[in-house]
N, C-alpha and C positions, 0 to 999 in steps of 0.2 A: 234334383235329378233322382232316378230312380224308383219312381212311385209305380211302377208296377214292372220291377227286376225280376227277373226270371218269370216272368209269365209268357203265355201264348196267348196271339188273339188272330181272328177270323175275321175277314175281313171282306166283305162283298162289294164290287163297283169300285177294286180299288185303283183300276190303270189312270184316271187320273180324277182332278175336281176332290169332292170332299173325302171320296174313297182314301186316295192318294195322300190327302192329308192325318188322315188320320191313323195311315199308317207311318209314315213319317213320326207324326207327335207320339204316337205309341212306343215306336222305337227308339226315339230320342230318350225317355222316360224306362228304357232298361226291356220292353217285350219282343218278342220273336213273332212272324207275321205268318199266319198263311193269307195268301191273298188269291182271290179271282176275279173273272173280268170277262163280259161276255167277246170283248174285243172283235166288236162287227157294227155296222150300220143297223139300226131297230125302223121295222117298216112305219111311215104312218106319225114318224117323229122328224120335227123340224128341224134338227142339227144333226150334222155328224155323228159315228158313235165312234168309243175308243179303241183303241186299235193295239197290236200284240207287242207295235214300238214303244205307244203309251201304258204298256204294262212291264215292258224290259226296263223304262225309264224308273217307274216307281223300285223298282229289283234293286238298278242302281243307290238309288237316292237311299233306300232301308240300308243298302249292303256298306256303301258310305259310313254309314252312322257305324259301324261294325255288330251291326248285328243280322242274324239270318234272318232268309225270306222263302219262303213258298208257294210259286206262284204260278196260277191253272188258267188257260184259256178255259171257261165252264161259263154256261148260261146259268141263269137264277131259274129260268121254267124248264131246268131239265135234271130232276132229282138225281139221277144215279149219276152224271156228273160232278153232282156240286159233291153228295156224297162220298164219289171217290176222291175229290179233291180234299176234303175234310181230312177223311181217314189217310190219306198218304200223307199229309200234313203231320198227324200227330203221332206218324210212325216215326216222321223223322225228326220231328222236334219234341218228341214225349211228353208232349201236355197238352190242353188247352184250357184256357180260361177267363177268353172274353171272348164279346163276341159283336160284331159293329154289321148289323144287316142293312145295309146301306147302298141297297144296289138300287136304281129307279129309274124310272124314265118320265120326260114333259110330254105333255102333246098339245100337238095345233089349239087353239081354242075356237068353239062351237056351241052353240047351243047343245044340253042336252039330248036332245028331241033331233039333234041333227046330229049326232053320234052314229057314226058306224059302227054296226056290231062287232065286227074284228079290230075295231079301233077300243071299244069299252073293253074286251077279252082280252087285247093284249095288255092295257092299264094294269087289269086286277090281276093278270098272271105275274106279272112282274114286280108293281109296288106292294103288294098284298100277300101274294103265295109265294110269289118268291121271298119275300120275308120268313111266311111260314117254313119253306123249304132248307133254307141257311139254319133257322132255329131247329128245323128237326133232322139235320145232318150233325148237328153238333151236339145236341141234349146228351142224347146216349155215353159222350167220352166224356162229359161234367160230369155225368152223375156216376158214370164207373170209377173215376177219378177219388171223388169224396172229397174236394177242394173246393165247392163252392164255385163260385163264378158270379161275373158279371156279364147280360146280355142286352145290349141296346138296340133299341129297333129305331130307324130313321122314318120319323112321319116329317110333318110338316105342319108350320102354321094352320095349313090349310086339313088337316086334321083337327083340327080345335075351332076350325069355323068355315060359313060357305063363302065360295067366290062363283060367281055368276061365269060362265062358258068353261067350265074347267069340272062336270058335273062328274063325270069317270076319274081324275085325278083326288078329287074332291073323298068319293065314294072309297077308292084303295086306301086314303090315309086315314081317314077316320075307322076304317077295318083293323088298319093297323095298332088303335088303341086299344080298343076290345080284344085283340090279339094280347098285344101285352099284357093286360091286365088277368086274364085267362093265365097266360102262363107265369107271370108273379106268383099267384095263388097255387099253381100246380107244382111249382118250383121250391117257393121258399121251403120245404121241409128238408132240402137239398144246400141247402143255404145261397141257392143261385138266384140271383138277382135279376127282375129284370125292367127296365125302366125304355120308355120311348122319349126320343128329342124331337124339335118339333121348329125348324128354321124359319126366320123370315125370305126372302128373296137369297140368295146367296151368290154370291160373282164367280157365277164358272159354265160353262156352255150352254146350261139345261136352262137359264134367261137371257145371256148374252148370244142369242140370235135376230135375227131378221123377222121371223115369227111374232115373237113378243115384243120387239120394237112397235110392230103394226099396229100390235094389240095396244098398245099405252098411247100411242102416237098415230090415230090413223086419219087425224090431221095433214101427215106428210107424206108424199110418195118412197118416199125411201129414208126413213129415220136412220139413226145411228144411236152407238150407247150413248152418244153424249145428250141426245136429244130424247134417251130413251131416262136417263137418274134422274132429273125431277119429277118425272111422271112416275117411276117407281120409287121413290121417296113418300109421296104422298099415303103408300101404305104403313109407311112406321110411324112412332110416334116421335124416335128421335129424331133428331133432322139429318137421318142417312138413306140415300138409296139402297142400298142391299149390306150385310155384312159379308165377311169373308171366311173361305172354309176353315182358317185356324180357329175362327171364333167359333165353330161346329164340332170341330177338334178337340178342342179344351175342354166343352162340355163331355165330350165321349171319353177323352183322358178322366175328368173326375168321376164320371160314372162307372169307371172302371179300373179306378182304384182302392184301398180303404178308406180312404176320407168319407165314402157314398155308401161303406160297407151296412148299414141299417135302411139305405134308401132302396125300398122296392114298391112298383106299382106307381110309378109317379110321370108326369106329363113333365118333362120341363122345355120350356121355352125359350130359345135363341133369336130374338124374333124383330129386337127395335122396338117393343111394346106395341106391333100391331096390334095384337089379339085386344087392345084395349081400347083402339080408337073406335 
């Protein structure tokens, strides 16, 4: 317990799924959260989006653990937003120093070529600048700070390699590498850290819909998850259909503690050993 006591961390896309999670395990481990949540349905996306319930729940769940929480309905594509959520954050909890850009959205799967252009725009506004947006709302209070910091950017496997109908998803998360790596370099004289995680499949809305059932299974008129885990199985190497968001968690927990304190500029993989079959 306690690997990162008295810290603050920022937390994007946390009302619920891996956001959620890893505000949870953060505060389990002794941190205080700001959190945000665009908490609305995203046009163009095959599930539900999280809602202002599923962001009072997470409030609860931090506030449980006894520790505080700060928590902003704010979009990832609307800078002075997220910014003021930032800075009201660290008025009232007087630090930051982590930082989990984890905000993102799936989409339908399509050919390339058969991409809507407001469908590729909102991709790369959200998994990609809204990345950038969460990191340059926070920068400025790390480095006024002079504490260093930890900043983890949530890509995907699918950052580290291609997948066929997924070419806009595909495209924000490999953006999201060169993002990091850019600010590793611009950072570390700051001693702030900044590393990307990179999931396999993960059990929480953005695959467990109807959408992606089709895609794995369009053998059947109406699959289900059950019908939907050996077919996503087949992407890892171990023999699991997806992992789950504590195991996303822990990684962002060690990256954002001293254990990770020399690790900057690194890719790491959460993944079932896809990236290698």
């Amino acid at each position: 317990m306690g690997r990162v006591e008295g810290k603050v961390a920022f937390i994007t896309g946390a009302a619920r799924g891996q956001g959620r999670s890893h505000a949870i395990r953060l505060a389990q481990e002794g941190a205080d959260i700001i959190a945000i949540d665009a908490c609305e349905d995203q046009p163009n996306i095959p599930y539900p989006g999280a809602t202002e319930a599923d962001l009072a729940e997470t409030v609860r769940l931090v506030e449980a653990l006894d520790r505080r929480i700060i928590a902003t309905k704010a979009d990832v594509r609307d800078f002075a937003a997220l910014k003021a959520a930032v800075d009201d954050g660290v008025a009232q909890l007087g630090r930051l120093d982590i930082v989990s850009a984890n905000a993102g959205i799936g989409v339908e799967p399509r050919l390339t070529e058969d991409v809507p252009e407001e469908v590729w725009t909102d991709m790369l506004d959200v998994n990609l600048s809204g990345v950038w947006r969460a990191a340059k709302a926070a920068i400025p209070h790390m480095k006024a700070a002079g504490n260093g910091g930890s900043i983890i950017l949530t890509s995907s496997a699918a950052g580290l390699r291609a997948y066929a109908n997924a070419g806009a998803y595909v495209s924000a998360k490999h953006g999201v590498v060169g993002l990091m790596r850019t600010l590793a370099l611009e950072l570390a004289p700051h001693m702030i850290r900044v590393n990307s995680i990179h999931p396999t499949q993960v059990d929480t809305d953005m695959i467990q819909n109807e959408a992606t059932y089709r895609l794995f299974r369009p053998d059947l008129e109406h699959p289900t998850r059950e019908d939907f885990a050996p077919a996503s199985q087949t992407m890892n190497a171990l023999p699991i259909p997806w992992v789950e968001a504590i195991d996303i968690s822990n990684a962002v927990l060690f990256l954002a503690s001293d254990e990770a304190r020399y690790i900057t500029g690194v890719t790491l993989s959460v993944d079932a050993g896809s990236n290698i079959k």
